[in-house]
N, C-alpha and C positions, 0 to 999 in steps of 0.2 A: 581749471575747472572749479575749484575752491572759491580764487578769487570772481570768477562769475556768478557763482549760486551767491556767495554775498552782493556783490554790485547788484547782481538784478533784482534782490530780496531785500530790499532794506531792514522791513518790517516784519522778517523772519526770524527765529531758530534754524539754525542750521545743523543738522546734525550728520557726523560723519561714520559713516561705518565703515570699521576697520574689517579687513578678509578675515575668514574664519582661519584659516593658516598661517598668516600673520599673531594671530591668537595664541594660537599652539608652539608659535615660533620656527614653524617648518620652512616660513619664508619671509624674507625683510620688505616692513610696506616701505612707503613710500614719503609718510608723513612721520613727521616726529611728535607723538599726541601731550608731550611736556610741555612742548611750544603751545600747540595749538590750542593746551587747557587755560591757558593765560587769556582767552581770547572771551569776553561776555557773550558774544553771537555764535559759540560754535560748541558744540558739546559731541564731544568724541566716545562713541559705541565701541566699548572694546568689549563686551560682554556677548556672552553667546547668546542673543536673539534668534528666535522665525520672524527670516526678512519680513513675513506678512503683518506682525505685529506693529513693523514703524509704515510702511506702504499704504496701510488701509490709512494713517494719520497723516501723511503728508501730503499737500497739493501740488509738489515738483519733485522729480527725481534728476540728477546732474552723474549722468556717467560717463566712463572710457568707455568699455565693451562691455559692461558687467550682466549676468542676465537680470538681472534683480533690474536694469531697466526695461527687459522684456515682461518683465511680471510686475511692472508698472505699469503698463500699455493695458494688460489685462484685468488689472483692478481701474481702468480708467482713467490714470493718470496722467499728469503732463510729464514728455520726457524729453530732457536734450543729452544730446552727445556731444561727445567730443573724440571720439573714434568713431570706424566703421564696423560697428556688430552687424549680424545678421538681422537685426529687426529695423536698424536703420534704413534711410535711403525712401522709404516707401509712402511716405507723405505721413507719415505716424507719430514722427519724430522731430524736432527742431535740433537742426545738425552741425555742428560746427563745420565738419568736412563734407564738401562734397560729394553726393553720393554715385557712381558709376553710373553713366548714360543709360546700363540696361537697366536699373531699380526704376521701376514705372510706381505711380502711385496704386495702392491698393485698398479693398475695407480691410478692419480689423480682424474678423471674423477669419477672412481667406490667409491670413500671417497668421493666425494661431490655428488654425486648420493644416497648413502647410508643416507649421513648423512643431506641432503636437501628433497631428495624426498620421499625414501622410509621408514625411521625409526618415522618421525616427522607424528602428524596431523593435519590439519589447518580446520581455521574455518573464513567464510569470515567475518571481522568486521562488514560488513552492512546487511547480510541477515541474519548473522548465524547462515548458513549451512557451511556442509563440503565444500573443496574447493580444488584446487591443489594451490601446491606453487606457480606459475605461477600468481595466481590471487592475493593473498596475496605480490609476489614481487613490480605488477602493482597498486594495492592501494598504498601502503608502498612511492613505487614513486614521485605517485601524491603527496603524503605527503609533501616529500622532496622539490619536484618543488615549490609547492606553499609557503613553510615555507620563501624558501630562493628569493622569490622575494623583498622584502622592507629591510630597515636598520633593527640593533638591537633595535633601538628606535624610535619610533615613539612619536609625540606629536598629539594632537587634540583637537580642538575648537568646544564648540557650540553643544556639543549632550547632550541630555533629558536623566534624569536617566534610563528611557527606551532603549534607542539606547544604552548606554555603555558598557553593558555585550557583547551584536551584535555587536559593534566595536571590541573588544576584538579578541571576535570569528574568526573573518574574519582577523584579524592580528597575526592569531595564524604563532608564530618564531619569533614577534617583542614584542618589551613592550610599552604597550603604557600608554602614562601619558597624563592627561585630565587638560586644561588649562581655566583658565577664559580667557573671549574675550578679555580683557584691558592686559593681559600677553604677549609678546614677546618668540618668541623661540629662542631660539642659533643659532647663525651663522651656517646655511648650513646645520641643520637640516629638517628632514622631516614633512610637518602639514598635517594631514588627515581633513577635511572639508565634511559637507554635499554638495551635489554640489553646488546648484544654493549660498551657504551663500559664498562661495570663492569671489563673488563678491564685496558681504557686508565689507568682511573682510579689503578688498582690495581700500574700497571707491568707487566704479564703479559700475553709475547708469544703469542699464539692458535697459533701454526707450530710450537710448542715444544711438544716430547715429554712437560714437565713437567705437576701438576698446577696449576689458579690456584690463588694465595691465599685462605687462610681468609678471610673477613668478615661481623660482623655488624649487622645492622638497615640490612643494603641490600635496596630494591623494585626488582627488574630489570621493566623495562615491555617488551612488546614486542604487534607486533599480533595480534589474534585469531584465529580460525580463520572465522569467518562474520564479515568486516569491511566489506568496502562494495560500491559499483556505480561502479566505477573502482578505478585502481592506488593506492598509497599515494604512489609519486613525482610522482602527479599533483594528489595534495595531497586527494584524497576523503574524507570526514571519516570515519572509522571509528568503527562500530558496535559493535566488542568488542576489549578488548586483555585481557594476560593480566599479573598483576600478581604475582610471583615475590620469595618471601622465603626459598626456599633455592638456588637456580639458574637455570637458562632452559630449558625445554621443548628445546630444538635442539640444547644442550652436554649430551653425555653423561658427560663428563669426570666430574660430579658428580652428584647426585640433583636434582630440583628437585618444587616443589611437585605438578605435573602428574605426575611418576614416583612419589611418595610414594602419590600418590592409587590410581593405579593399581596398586600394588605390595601397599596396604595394608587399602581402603575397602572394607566390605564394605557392597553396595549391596542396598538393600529394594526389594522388588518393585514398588511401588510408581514408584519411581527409573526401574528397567531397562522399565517398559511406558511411562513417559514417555520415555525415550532411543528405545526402539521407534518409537514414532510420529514425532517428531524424525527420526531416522534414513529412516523411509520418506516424509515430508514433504519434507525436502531433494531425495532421488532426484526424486519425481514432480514438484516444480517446478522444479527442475534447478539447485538453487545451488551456487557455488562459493564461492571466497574473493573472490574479488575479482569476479565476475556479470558481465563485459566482456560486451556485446552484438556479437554477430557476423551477420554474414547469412547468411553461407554457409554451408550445411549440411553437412557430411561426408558422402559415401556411401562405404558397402566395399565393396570389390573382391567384385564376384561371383564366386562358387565358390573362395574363400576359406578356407582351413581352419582356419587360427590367426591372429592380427592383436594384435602387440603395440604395447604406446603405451610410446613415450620422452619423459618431460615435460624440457625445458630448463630451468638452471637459471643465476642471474645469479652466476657463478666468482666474483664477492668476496664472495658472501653469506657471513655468518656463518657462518651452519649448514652451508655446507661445511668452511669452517676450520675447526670445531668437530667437527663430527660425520661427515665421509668421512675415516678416514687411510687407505683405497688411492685408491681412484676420484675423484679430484675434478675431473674434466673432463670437459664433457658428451661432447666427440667421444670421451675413452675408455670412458664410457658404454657408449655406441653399441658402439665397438669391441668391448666386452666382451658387449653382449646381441646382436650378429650372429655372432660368432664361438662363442656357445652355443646359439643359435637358428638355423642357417643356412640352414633350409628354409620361415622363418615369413614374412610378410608385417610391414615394421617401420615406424612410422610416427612422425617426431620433430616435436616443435612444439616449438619455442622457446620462454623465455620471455615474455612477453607485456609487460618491462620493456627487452627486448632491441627487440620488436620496435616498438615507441614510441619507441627510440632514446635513450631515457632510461639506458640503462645499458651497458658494453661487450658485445660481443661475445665469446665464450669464444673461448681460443687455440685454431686451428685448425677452428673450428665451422662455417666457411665450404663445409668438407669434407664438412658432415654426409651429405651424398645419396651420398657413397662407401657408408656402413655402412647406408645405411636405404633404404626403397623409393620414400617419401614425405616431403617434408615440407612441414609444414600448420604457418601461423602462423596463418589467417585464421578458424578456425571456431570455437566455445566448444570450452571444456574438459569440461561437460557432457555436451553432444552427445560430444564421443569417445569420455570413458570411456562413455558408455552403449553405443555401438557396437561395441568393443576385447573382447577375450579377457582380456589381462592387461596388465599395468604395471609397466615395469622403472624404478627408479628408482635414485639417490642418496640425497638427505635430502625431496628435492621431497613439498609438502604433497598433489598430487595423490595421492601413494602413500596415503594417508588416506583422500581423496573417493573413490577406488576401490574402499578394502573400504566405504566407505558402501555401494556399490553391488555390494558380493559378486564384486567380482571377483579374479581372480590376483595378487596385490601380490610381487615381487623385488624385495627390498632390496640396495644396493650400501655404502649408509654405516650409520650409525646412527639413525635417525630415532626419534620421540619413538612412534610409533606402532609399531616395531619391536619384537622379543622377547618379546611377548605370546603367542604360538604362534598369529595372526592371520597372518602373514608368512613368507616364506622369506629367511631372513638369511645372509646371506654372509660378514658380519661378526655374529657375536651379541653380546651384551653379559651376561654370566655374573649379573648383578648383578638382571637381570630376570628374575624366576626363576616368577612366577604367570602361569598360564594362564590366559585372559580369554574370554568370549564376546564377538561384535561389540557386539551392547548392553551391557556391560560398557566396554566402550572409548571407545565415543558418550558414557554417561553421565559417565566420565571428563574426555573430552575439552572435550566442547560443554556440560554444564551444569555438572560441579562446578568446573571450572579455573579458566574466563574469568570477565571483569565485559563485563557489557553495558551498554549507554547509550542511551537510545533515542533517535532523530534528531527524532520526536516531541516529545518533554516533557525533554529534557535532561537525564532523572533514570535511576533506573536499571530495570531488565528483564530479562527474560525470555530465552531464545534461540528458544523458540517465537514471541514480538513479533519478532524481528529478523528473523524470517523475513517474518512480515507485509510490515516497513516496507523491507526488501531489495526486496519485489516490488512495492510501490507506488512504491518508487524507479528500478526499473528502468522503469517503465510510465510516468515523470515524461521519463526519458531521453531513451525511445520515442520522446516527441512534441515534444522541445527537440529545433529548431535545432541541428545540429551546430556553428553558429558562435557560437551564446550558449553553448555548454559549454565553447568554447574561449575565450572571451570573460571566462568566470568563470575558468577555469584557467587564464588570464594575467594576470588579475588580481590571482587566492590567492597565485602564485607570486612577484609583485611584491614584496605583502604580506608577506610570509614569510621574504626574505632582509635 
């Protein structure tokens, strides 16, 4: 076979790809590539390529059986054999053998029909159920797209033996190698980072009136906006983080991926009717960020005329330090939406990290029933926004789930969702300067930004699946023993430190 692709190519490159398990060593090829590198016409592929990369550039493929000359036929190629595959025989092929009296000739079309749609059966990796090809080519994709966004190497700073395996994950097509903080990485290498520590790394103190530091080929990771069923400090394994190669979504200070998008992407129809559905799917099954099941239901005050919601937020979050320079304290919140509101019905729910006890308490927050009418730590976030007027916020991600749900959003800080002309900003950001529809914003936000992961199959997804496996997850919750979940979450956390 060798010796023919050279005799009948004078005038060619020859290149020979070796098996991908021959690679690995799992099995002995056939050629010796010491030999064959001595040779000026032949350059030997021992590297792991997608066959498509050399297929689309060649004008002959020379195989045994291999399918890679089936998926030469397909990109239009010339193909000869020197075995009997299945694609041979049928007038598609120039054959060295003989092909069996019953291979008639056939078009192209009815061989990759035969042998894609109708002889094969699939099975979706994420539901599996049966499926059409179709759907299996469209996961297969995502696959691909996401593998191939970062180097083949990543480095990373600063994660908890807990986060490692999840860094991993989310870097599925890079390798990543975990660094102590005091190590340096290679010139012009790539560093993944939690977000808000990029600063840390960097020497840049967050309080300061300064800009951060330039830096490039750093991934700031943080979590997503549809992440799990439980808090993240109680170690729930998140479903979507957000993977940042020019900033972080929460610091305004600078542009970041998620602002680029929004600022620049001109979204096809196509896009904004899938955000559409997205958007009113979330509403009618009620997700949040974090899906905390709660019992108690919220009722409103009958005869009622306005009813604003004050979400709490945990005073060392980043995205305060980053994104409130007036307000960054829930009780001046408050202060500030009683003292402009003072005839409305005000209703404050703390955070839901506060109230786990998992994180402090804001200074003075003790106070909050001076400024408000109510306060509610015990019901979902769901349930309120769906029953509230409006939503006076800080940087708090509720101010988002809220215009999900078309409601009144006041912003106090800067938030990533701010300055789109969706919001009333108190603070604007002169830098965000395009008007956006709400499905404009969804698409934005929930499909073009984040990476998903499915809890399912470990690989990657959809935000319309996450939605799925959120509600089979919360319905898993449902019917756990409250002492087996605590059971598990003393164990993660064991784990972990």
């Amino acid at each position: 076979m060798l010796e023919a692709a050279l005799d009948e190519n004078p005038e060619h490159l020859v290149l020979l790809k070796a098996h991908p398990e021959t690679l690995t060593g799992h099995k002995r090829g056939h050629f010796d590539s010491r030999i064959l590198r001595k040779s000026s016409r032949i350059r030997v592929v021992d590297q792991a390529f997608h066959p498509v990369s050399l297929i689309e550039h060649a004008d002959k493929l020379y195989t045994m059986t291999s399918q890679m000359g089936f998926e030469g036929l397909v990109w239009g190629k010339r193909v000869r054999t020197f075995g009997m595959p299945f694609y041979a025989g049928w007038g598609l092929t120039v054959d060295e053998i003989h092909a069996p009296p019953r291979r008639k000739p056939v078009a192209l079309e009815d061989l990759v029909y035969a042998a894609l749609v109708e002889y094969p059966r699939y099975m979706d990796p994420e539901t599996r159920q049966r499926c059409e090809v179709e759907r299996l080519m469209q996961w297969m994709t995502l696959q691909r797209k996401m593998r191939e966004r970062f180097p083949h190497r990543v480095y990373a700073k600063g994660f908890s033996i807990w986060k490692k395996p999840i860094v991993r994950k989310y870097f599925q097509g890079s390798e990543v190698r975990f660094l102590p903080g005091n190590k340096s990485i290679p010139p012009g290498a790539s560093l993944a980072v939690w977000g808000s520590r990029v600063r840390q790394l960097h020497g840049f103190d967050p309080e300061s009136s300064g800009k951060p530091p330039e830096r490039e080929h750093t991934i700031q990771l943080e979590d997503g906006f549809l992440r799990s069923v439980g808090l993240g400090k109680d170690l729930a394994l998140p479903l979507s983080w957000v993977m940042d190669r020019q900033g972080i979504y929460y610091d305004p200070a600078r542009p970041s991926d998620l602002e680029h998008i929004l600022q620049n992407v001109s979204f096809e129809a196509a896009v904004l009717e899938r955000a559409s559905a997205l958007r009113r799917r979330i509403v009618s099954v009620g997700i949040t960020k974090y899906n905390i099941n709660r019992e108690r239901i919220w009722q409103r005050p009958t005869g009622t005329m306005r009813v604003i919601l004050v979400p709490g937020q945990v005073e060392t979050d980043a995205s305060i330090a980053c994104g409130a320079p007036l307000v960054k304290r829930n009780i001046e919140l408050l202060q500030s939406v009683r003292k402009a509101n003072p005839q409305a019905y005000v209703v404050y729910k703390p955070h839901p990290d506060v109230v786990a006890g998992m994180r402090k308490r804001g200074l003075g927050e003790e106070n909050a029933e001076l400024y408000c009418n109510e306060v509610v730590a015990d019901c979902s976030m769901s349930d309120l926004l769906q029953k509230v007027d409006e939503v006076h916020v800080m940087t708090s991600l509720a101010g988002f789930e809220a215009l999900l749900r078309e409601k009144r959003v006041v912003v106090y800080g800067q938030p990533f969702y701010s300055g789109w002309g969706l919001t009333e900003d108190m603070i604007p950001l002169s830098r965000r300067s395009r008007k956006l529809t709400l499905d404009e914003l969804t698409a934005g936000v929930l499909i073009e930004y984040p990476t998903y992961v499915s809890r399912a199959t470990g690989k990657f997804t959809t935000p319309e699946r996450i939605i799925d496996e959120l509600i089979e997850w919360q319905e898993f919750c449902s019917k756990t023993p409250a002492y087996w979940l605590k059971l598990i979450r003393f164990y993660q956390k064991r784990v972990s430190n």
